[in-house]
C-alpha positions in Angstrom: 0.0 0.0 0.0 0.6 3.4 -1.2 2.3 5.7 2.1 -1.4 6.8 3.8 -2.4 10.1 4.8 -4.0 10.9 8.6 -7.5 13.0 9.3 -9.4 14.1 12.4 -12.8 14.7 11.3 -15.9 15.9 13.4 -19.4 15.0 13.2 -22.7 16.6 14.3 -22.1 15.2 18.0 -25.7 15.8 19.1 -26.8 12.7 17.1 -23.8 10.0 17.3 -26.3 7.3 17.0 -27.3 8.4 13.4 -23.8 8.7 12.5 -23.1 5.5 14.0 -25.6 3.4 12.4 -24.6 4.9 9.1 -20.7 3.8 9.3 -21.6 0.3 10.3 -23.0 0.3 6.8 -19.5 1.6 5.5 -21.2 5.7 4.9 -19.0 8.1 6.5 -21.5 11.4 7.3 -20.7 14.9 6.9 -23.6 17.8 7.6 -24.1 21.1 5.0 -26.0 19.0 2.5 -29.3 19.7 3.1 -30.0 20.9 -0.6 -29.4 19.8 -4.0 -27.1 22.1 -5.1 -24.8 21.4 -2.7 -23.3 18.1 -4.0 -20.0 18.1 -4.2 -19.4 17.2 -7.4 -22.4 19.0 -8.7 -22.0 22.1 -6.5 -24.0 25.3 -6.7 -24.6 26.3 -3.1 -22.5 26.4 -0.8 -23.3 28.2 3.1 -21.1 26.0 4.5 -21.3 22.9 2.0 -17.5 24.1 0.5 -15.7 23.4 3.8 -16.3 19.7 2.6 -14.1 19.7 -0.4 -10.7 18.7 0.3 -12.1 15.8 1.8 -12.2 14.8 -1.5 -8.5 14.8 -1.0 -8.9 11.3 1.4 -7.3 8.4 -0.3 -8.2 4.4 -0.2 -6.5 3.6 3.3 -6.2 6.7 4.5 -6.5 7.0 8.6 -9.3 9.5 10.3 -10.1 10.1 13.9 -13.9 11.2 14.4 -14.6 11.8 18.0 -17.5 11.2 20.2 -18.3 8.3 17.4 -20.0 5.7 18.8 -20.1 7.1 22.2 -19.1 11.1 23.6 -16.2 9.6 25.3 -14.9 7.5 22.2 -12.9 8.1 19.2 -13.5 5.9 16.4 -10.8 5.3 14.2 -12.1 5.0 10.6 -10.4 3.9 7.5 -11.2 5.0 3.9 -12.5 1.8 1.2 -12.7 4.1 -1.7 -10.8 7.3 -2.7 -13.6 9.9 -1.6 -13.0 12.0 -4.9 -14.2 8.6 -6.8 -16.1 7.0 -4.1 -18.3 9.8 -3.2 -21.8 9.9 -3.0 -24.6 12.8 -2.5 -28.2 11.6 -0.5 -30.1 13.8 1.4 -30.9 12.1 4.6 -34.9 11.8 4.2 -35.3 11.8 7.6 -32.8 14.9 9.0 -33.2 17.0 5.9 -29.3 17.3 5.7 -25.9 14.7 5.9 -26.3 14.0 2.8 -22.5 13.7 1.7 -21.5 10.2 2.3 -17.9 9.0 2.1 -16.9 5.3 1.9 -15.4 4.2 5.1 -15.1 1.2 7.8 -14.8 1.3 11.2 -11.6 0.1 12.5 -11.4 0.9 16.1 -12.4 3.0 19.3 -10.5 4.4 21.9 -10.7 7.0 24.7 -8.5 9.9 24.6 -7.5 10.1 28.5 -5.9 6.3 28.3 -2.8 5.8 29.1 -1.5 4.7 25.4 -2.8 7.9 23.7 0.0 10.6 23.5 -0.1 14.6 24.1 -0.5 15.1 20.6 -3.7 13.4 20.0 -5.1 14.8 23.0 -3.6 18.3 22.1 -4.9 17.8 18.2 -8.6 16.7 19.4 -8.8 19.7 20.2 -9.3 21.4 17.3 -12.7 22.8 16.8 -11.7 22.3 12.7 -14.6 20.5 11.2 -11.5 18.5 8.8 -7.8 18.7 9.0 -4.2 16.7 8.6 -2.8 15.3 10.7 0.5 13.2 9.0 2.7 14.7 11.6 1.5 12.5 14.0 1.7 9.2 12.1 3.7 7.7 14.4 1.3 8.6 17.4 -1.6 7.2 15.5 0.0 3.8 14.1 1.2 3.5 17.8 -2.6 3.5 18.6 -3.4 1.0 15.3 -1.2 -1.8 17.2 -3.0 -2.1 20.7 -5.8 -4.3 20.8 -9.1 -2.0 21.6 -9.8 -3.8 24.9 -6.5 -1.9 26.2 -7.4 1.3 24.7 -11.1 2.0 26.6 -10.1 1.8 30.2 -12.5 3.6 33.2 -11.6 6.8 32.8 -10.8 8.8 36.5 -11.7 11.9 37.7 -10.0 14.2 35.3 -11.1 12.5 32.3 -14.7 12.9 33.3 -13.7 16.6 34.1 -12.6 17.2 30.5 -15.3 15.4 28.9 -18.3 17.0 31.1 -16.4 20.9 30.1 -16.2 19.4 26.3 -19.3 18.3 26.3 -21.1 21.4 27.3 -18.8 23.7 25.4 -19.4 22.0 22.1 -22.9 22.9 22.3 -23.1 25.8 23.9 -20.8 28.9 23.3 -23.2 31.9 25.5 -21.1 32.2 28.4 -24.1 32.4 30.9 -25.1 29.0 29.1 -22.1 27.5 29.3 -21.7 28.5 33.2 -25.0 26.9 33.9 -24.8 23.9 31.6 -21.3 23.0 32.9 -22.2 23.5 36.7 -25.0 21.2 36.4 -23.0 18.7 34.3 -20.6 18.7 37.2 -22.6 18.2 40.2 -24.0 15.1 38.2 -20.7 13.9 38.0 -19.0 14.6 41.5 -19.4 13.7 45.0 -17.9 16.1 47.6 -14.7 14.1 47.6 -14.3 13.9 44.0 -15.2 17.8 43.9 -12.3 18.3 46.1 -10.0 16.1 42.9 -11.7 18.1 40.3 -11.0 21.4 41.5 -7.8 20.9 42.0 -7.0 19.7 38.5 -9.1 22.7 37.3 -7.2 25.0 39.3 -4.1 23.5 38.0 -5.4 25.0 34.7 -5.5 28.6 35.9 -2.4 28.9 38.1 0.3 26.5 36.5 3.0 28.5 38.8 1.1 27.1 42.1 1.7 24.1 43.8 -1.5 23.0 44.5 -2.5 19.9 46.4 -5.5 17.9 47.9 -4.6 17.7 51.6 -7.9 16.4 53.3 -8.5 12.8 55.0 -6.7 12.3 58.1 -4.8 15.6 59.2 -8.1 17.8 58.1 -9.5 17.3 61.9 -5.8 19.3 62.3 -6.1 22.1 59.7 -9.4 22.3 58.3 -8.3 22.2 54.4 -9.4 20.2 51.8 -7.0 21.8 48.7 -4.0 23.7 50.0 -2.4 26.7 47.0 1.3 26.9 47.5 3.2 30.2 46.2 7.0 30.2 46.4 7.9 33.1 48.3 11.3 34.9 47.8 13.4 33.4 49.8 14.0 29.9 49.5 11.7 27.6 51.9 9.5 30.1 52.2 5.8 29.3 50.6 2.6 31.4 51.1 -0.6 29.4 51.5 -4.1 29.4 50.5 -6.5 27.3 52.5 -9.1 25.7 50.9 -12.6 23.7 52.4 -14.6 22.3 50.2 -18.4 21.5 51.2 -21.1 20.2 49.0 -23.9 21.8 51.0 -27.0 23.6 49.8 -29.9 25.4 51.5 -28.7 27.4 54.5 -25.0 26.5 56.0 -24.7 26.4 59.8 -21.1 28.3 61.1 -19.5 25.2 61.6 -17.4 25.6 58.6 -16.0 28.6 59.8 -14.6 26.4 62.9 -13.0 23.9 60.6 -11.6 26.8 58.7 -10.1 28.3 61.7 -7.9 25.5 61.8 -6.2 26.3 59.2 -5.0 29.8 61.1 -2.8 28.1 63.8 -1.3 24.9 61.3 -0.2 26.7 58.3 1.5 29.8 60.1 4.9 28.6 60.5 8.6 29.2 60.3 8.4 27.8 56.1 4.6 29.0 55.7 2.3 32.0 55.9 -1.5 31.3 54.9 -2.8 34.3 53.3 -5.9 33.4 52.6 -8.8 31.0 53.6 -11.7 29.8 51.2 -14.8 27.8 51.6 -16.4 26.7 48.3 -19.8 25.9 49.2 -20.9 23.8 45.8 -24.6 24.1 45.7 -25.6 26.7 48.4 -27.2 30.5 47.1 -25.2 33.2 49.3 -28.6 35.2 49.5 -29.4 32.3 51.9 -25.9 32.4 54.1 -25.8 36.4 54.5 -24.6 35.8 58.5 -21.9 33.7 56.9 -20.4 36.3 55.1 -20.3 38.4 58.8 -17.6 36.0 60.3 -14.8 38.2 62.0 -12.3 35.6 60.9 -11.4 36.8 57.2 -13.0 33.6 55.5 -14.3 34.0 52.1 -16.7 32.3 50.4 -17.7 30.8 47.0 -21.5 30.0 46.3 -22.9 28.2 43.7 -23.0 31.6 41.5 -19.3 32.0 42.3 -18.6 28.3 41.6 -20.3 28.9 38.3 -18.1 31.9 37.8 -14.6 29.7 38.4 -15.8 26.7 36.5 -16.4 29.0 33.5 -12.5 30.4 33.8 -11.5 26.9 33.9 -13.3 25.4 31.0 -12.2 28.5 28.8 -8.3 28.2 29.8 -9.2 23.7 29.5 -10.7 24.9 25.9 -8.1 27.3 25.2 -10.4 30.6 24.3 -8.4 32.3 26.6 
């Protein structure tokens, strides 16, 4: 065989099992042919219909990665059975009114993107909100993915992958920032219990300070210092860290004052010879602060973050996650 070329290619991910069905029966999908005159090899209209043409460019053999095919957390890997310049075919879905360019293709494989075997590159490149691109420098990374058997490749995904998947999810279909907020908060407290919150945040936070230390310090010393995720900034002189305290509580409805006692905690552990904590934080994940206003009276300088302010943070972390900012 000829030296193959390497796609990504994206689908309409709000109806996988259409596309799904479809590629069983060796028709690759693509969306912007809802009207006659936008076959590809008849083509008249366009509004969005000429993005299509260099996948005319896909050779017999050729390698592409479509993902959330068959499932949002999968990649299929698909192989082209025709050239798609000869191969091609143009029929209106009669059902959907549109997908009607079809591409001769098989399904080879799935896998998920946060296993262990997949590189930084696919990852990075599955990022691309491109509807078709290239991908031949990363051969290698995808021929490395063509040897493992698929039952090696689709491992449970852990906390962070469900993290990236929920902020994907949501950003992929909706781009209003108020939407998103909402969308992605809800996504998320369907995902995580308290404990997992306290893993998620972290990686999040990770996101938005990459010069921070940042840890999850609860289970057995958090009787000693209150904290659930402890933020470490290097101080000037060497040793020397400042600390931000962190309590994490997935409470909603009114919140009594004992989390301001567990806070407290934090005061007398972290004040040492190596640390100085400069800040304390409660993240209270489903709670309204119009229904904790005595909260916010403490003498003790702990801040708080509601479910609106939670809303706020997730949003900064699934913009820097997406890369929009």
């Amino acid at each position: 065989m000829s030296k193959r070329n390497y796609w990504c290619y994206r689908i309409n991910n709000e109806i996988p099992e259409f596309f799904w069905k479809e590629l069983v029966d060796g028709r690759l999908r693509q969306g912007w042919g809802y009207h006659k005159g936008q076959d590809l090899k008849n083509f008249k209209k366009d509004e969005g219909a000429g993005r299509n043409k260099p996948m005319l460019n896909v050779m017999k053999g050729d390698i592409l990665l479509v993902p959330h095919l068959p499932d949002w957390d999968d990649i299929a890997i698909v192989e082209a059975t025709e050239n798609w310049n000869e191969g091609y075919k143009y029929e209106i879905d009669k059902k959907l009114g549109d997908y009607g360019h079809i591409f001769p293709a098989r399904f080879v494989k799935k896998f998920t993107r946060s296993n262990e075997h997949i590189t930084g590159n696919i990852r990075s490149t599955l990022k691309n909100p491109s509807r078709f691109w290239n991908i031949n420098h990363y051969r290698k990374d995808v021929e490395k993915i063509l040897k493992i058997e698929e039952t090696n490749l689709s491992k449970t995904q852990n906390y962070r992958s469900r993290l990236e998947a929920s902020i994907e999810n949501v950003f992929n279909k909706i781009f209003s920032t108020s939407d998103f907020s909402e969308m992605l908060y809800k996504k998320l407290n369907e995902q995580f219990t308290r404990e997992e919150w306290e893993f998620a945040l972290v990686y999040g936070l990770e996101y938005l300070f990459p010069n921070y230390y940042i840890d999850r310090v609860g289970g057995g010393k958090e009787s000693e210092h209150g904290t659930d995720i402890l933020m470490r900034i290097p101080g000037i002189i060497s040793g020397y860290e400042y600390v931000i305290a962190i309590q994490v509580k997935d409470y909603e409805g009114f919140v009594a004052n004992d989390v301001i006692k567990q806070i407290k905690k934090a005061d007398k552990y972290w004040n040492n010879e190596n640390t100085k904590l400069i800040e304390k934080i409660v993240i209270i994940t489903r709670a309204d602060k119009d229904d904790n206003l005595s909260l916010l009276e403490n003498k003790y300088d702990v801040k708080f973050i509601f479910a609106k302010e939670l809303k706020e943070l997730l949003t900064r972390i699934g913009e820097m996650f997406i890369g929009i900012k």
